[in-house]
C-alpha positions in Angstrom: -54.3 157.3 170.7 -56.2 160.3 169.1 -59.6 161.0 170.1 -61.6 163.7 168.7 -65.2 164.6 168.6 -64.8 166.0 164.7 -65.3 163.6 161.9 -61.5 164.7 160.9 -58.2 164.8 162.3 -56.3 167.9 161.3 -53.4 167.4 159.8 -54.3 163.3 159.2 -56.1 161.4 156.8 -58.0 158.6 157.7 -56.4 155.1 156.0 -58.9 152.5 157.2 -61.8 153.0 159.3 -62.7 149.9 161.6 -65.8 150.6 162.8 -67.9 151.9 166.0 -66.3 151.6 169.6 -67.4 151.8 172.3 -66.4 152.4 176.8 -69.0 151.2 179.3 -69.2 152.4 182.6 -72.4 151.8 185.3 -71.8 153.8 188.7 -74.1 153.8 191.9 -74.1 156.5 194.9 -72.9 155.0 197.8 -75.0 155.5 201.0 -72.8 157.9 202.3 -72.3 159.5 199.0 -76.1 160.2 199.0 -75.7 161.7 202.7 -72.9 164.0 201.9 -74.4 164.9 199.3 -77.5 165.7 200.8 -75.7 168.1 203.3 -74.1 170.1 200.2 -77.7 170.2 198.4 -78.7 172.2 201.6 -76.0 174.8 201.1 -76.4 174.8 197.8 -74.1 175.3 194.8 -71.0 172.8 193.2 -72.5 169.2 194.5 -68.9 167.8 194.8 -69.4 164.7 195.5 -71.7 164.0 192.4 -69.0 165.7 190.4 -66.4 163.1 191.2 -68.6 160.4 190.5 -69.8 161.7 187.1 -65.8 162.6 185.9 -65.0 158.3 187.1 -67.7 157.3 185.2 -66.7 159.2 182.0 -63.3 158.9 182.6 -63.7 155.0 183.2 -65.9 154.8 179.8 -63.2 156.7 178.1 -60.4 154.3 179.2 -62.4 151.5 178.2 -63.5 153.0 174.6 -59.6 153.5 173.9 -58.9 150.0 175.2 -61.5 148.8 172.7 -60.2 150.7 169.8 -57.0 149.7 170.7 -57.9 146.0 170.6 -59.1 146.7 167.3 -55.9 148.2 165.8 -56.9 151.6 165.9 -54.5 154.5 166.6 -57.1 157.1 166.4 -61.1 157.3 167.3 -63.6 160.4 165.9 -66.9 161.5 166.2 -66.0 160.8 169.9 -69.7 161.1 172.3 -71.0 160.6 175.4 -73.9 159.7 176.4 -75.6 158.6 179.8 -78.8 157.0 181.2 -80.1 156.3 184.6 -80.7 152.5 184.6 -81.9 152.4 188.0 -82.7 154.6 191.4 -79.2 155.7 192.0 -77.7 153.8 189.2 -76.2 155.5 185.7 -75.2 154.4 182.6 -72.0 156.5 181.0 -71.6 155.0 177.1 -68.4 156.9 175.2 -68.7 156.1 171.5 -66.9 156.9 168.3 -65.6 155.2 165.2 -62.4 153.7 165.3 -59.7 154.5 162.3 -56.3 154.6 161.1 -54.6 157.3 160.4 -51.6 158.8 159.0 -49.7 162.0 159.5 -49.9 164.0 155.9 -46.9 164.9 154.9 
């Protein structure tokens, strides 16, 4: 699968565009996320264990926005985005979009 966040793929044309796509992910902090991270917001600097948590939610949005294009009978997805939201106290929303197409290698 090709994703890109241009509306092209170089060196492909686009054959048949399908339509928007889209991955869904919603993440909570744990308890003992929140405290270990609590302790690194006191030293300051690279909060690590909100950086895991925010590349699993993309990365489990992404997996499911290919799955969907995929299911679709797309081999290729652009104007790839993300986009997130806090739903609730400790709760976030991560949405990966894009339209799905087909493409073809140009000869």
């Amino acid at each position: 699968m090709i994703v890109v966040t241009t509306n092209e793929v170089d060196g492909y044309r686009v054959v048949r565009t399908i339509g928007m796509v889209r991955g869904l992910s919603v993440r909570s902090r744990s308890l003992a996320g929140n405290i270990g991270a609590s302790i690194q917001i006191l030293f300051g600097g690279n909060i690590t264990l909100y950086t895991r948590l925010a590349e699993l939610a993309r990365q489990e949005a992404f997996d499911n926005l290919v799955a969907h294009a995929e299911d679709k009978g797309a081999n290729a997805i652009v104007a790839m985005r993300y986009d997130a939201n806090e739903m609730a106290s400790a709760v976030t929303e991560v949405l990966a979009y894009g339209t799905a197409v087909v493409v073809e290698k140009i000869r």
